[in-house]
C-alpha positions as CSV (number, residue, x, y, z in Angstrom):
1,X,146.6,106.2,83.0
2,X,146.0,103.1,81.5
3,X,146.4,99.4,82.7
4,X,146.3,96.1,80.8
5,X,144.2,93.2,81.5
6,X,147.7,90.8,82.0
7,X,148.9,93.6,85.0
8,X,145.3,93.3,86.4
9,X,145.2,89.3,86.6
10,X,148.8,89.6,88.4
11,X,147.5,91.5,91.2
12,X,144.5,90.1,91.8
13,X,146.3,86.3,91.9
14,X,148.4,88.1,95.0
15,X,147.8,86.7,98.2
16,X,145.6,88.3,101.3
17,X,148.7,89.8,102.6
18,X,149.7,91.3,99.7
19,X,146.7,92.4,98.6
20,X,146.4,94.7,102.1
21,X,149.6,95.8,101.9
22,X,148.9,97.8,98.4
23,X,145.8,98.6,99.3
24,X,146.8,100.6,102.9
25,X,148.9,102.4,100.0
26,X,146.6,103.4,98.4
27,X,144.5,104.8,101.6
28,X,147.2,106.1,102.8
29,X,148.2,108.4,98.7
30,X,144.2,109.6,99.0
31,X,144.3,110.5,102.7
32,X,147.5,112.4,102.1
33,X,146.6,113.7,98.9
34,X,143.4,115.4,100.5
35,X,144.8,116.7,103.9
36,X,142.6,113.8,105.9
37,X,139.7,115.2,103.9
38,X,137.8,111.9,103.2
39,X,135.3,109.3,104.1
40,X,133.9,106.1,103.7
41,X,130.8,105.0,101.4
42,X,129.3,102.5,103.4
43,X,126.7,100.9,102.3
44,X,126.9,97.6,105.4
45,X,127.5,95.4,102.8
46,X,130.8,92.6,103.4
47,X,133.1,94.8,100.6
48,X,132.1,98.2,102.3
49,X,132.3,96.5,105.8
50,X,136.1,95.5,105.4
51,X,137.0,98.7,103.2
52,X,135.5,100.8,106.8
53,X,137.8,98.4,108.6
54,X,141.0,99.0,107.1
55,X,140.8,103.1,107.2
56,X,139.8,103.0,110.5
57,X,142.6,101.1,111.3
58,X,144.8,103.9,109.5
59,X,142.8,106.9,110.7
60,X,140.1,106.3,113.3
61,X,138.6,109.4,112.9
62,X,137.1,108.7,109.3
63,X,133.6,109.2,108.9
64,X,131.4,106.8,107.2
65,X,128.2,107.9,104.8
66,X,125.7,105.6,104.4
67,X,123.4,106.4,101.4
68,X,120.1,104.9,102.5
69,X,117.8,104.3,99.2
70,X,115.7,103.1,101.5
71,X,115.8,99.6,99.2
72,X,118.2,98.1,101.8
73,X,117.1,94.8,103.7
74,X,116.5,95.4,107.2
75,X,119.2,93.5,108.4
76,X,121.7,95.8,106.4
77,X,119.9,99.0,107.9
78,X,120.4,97.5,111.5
79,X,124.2,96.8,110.9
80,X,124.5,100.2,110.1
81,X,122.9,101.7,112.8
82,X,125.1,99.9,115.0
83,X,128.1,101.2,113.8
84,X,129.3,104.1,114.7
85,X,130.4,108.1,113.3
86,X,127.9,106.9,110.3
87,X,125.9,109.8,108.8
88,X,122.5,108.6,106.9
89,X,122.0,110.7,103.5
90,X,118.7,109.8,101.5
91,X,118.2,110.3,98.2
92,X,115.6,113.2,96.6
93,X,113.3,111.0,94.9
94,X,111.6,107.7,95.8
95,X,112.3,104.0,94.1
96,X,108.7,104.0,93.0
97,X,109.1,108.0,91.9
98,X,112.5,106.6,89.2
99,X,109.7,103.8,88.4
100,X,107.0,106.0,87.2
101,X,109.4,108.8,85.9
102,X,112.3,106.6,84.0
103,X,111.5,102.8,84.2
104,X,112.7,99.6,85.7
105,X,116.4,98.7,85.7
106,X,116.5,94.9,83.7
107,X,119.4,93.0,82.5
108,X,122.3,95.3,82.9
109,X,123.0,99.3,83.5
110,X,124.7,98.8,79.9
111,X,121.5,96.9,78.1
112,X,119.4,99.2,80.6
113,X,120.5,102.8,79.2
114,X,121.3,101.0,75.3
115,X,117.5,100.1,75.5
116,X,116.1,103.5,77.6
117,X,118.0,105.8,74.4
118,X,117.3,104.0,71.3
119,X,113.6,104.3,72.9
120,X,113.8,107.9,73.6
121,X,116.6,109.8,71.2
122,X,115.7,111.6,68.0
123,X,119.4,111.0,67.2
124,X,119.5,108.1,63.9
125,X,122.9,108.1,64.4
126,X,122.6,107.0,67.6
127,X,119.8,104.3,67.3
128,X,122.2,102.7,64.2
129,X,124.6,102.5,66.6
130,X,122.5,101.2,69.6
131,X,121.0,98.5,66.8
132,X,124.0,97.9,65.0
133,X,127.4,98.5,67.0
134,X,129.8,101.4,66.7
135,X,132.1,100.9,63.6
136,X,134.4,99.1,65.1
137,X,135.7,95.1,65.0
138,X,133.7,94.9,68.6
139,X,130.6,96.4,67.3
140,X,130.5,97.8,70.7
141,X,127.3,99.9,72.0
142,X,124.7,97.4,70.6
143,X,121.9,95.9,71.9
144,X,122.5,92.6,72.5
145,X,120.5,90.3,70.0
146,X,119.1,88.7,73.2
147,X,117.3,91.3,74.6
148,X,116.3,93.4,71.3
149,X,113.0,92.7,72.0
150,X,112.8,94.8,75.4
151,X,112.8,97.9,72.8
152,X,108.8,97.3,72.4
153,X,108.2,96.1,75.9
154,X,105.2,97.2,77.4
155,X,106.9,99.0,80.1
156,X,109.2,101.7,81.3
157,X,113.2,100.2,81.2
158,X,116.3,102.6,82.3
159,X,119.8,102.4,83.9
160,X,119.1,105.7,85.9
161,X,118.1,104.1,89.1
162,X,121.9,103.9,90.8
163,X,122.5,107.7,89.5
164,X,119.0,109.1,91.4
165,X,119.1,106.5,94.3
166,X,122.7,106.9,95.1
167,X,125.3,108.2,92.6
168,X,123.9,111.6,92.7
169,X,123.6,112.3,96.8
170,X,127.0,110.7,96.4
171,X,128.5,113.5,94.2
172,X,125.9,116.6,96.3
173,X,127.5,114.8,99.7
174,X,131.3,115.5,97.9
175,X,130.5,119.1,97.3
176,X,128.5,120.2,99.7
177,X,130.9,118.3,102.5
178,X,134.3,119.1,100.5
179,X,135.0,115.3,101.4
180,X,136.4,112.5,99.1
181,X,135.0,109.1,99.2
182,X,136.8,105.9,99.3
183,X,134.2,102.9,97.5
184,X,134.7,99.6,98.3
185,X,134.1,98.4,94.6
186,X,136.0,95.5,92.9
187,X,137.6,94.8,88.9
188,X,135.8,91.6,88.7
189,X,132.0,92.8,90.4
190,X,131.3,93.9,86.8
191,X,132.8,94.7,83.2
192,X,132.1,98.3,83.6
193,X,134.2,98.5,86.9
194,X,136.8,96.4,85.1
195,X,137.0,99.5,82.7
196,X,137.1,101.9,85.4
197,X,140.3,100.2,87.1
198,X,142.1,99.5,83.9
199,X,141.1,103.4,82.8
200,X,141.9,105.4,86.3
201,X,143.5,102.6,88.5
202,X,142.6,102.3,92.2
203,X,142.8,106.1,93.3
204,X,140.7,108.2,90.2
205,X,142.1,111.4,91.6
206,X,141.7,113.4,88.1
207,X,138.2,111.5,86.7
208,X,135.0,114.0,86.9
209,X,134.4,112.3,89.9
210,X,137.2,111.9,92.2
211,X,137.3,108.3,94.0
212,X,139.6,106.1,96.0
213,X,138.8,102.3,95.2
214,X,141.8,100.7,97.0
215,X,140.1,97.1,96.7
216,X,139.9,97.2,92.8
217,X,142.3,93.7,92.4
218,X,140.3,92.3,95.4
219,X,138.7,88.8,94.7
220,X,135.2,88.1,96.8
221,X,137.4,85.1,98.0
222,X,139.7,87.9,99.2
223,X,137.2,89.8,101.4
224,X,135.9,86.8,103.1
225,X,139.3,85.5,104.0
226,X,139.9,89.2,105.8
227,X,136.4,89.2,107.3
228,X,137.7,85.7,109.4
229,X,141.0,86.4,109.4
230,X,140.5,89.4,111.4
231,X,137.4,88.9,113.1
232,X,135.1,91.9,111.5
233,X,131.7,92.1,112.3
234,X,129.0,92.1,109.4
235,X,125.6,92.0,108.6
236,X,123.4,88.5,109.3
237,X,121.7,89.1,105.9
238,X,124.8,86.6,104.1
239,X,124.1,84.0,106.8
240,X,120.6,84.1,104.9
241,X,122.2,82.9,101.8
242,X,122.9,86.2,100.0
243,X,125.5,86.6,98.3
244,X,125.0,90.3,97.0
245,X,123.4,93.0,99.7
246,X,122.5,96.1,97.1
247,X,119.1,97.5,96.2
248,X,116.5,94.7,97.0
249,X,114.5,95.2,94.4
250,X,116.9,95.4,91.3
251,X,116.7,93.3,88.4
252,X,120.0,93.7,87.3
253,X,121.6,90.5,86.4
254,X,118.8,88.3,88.4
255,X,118.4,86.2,85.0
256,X,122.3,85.0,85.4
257,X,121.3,83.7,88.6
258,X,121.1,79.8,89.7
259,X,117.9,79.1,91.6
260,X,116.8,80.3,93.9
261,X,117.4,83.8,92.5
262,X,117.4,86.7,94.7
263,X,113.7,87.0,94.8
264,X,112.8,83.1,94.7
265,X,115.0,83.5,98.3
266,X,113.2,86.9,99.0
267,X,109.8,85.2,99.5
268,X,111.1,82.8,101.9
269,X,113.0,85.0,104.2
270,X,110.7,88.2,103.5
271,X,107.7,87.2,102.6
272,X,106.4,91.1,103.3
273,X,108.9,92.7,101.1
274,X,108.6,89.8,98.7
275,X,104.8,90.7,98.5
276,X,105.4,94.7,98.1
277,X,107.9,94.2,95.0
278,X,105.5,91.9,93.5
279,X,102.5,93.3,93.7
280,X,102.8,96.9,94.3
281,X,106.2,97.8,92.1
282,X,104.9,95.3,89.4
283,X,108.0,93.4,89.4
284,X,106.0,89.9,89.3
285,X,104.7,90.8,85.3
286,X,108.6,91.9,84.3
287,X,110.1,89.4,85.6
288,X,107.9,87.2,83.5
289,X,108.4,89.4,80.4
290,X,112.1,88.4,81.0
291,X,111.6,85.0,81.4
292,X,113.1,84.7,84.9
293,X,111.5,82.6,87.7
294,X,110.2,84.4,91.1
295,X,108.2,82.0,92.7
296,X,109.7,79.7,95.5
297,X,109.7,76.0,94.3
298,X,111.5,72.6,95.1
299,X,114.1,71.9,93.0
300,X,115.2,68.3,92.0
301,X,118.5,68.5,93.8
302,X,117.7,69.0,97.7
303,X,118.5,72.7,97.7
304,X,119.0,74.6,101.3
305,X,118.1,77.8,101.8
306,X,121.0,78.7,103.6
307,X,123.9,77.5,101.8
């Protein structure tokens, strides 16, 4: 299955109603397809939180799973809690275990693994290509020119961090449980999930690793709109001023980022966990290897915190 980008644009310009509409299809085709055999990946963030909302309005019976990395904000764990028919699933290995064993996830899962295998492969095939681009007119695979110099950086990177933490007791949850996940995930959250829709569509019942993502053509706009539309519950940590509720301590994308960043806004609304990432994960020395800012500071342009 294959889907171009113009079909993709169309459907995510489609309004709310719409949008729901196609998207209780698609619930509907994976509940059907697996006998009722499913559940939610909640993770309390505002994407998961609606995604919860709408099956259980189809089938109030579906579980929810929440993978606790135990690098949620406290806020997200306390939602959670309060919500019910959740079961809690913690990964095998520590954040500061993934640290020491495969590195810290910078820049991107993409730059991330180019970086973490043209450090670590005896393959020169595979370095020309990480250096160079695969021989193609996208020179795709590379490096970006940017961030070649991570390759001698005085630290540990990798892009394995979301496959320990969560993707992993994700797929040992499937088969141990015999339960199919639906993942409130988005097109336009990344240009890897972009590929994922465009590749398998909303419901990837024939990938490796069966999913239902029935919000794909959602817009952030989208969610929102449903979340006061319909009144849903969800967690106080965006009424801090985040806009993204994952991992606390990733890195990845924090240099796209207007100030304050993610952890610039961290050290004003936890100053404890601001302090840990800093000075026990060592996060303070790669964020300055990156060239991104992490200390709090007055900008010129009266800036709230909660915006």
């Amino acid at each position: 299955m294959s889907i171009n980008t113009g079909k993709l644009k169309i459907l995510q310009n489609l309004g709310l109603d719409e949008k729901i509409l196609l998207t209780n299809r698609r619930i509907k085709e994976w509940y059907e397809h697996h006998d009722g055999h499913v559940y939610v990946s909640f993770s309390g963030g505002k994407d998961s939180t609606v995604l919860l909302d709408m099956v259980r309005k189809l089938y109030p019976e579906v579980p929810a799973v929440f993978f606790n990395t135990g690098l949620e904000f406290p806020e997200i764990i306390e939602f959670v809690r309060r919500t019910e028919n959740v079961e809690e699933i913690r990964p095998k290995m520590t954040f500061v275990q993934v640290l020491n064993k495969y590195g810290y996830p910078v820049v991107s899962k993409e730059q991330s693994q180019y970086i973490s295998e043209i450090r670590n492969t005896k393959s020169d095939k595979l370095k020309n290509i990480r250096l160079n681009g695969q021989d193609n007119k996208y020179k795709s695979g590379k490096i970006s020119e940017k961030w070649k110099y991570l390759i001698d950086a005085p630290f540990k990177i990798s892009h394995k961090c979301c496959n320990v933490m969560k993707k992993n007791p994700n797929k040992q949850f499937m088969k141990e449980s015999n339960l199919f996940g639906y993942v409130g995930i988005m097109a336009e959250d990344s240009k890897l999930r972009n590929q994922m829709y465009k590749r398998s569509g909303c419901n990837a019942f024939y990938d490796k690793f069966p999913q239902s993502r029935p919000m794909m053509t959602w817009k952030e706009k989208d969610v929102w709109e449903y979340i006061k539309r319909f009144n849903v519950p969800y967690s106080s940590i965006y009424d801090m001023g985040y806009k993204r509720t994952g991992c606390i301590f990733c890195m990845f994308g924090v240099h796209l980022e207007k100030e304050p960043n993610r952890f610039q806004r961290l050290e004003k609304t936890h100053p404890q966990l601001y302090k840990y990432c800093m000075d026990k994960l060592g996060l303070k020395e790669i964020l300055q290897y990156i060239g991104v800012p992490y200390e709090w500071r007055e900008l010129d342009e009266q800036m709230e915190l909660f915006d």
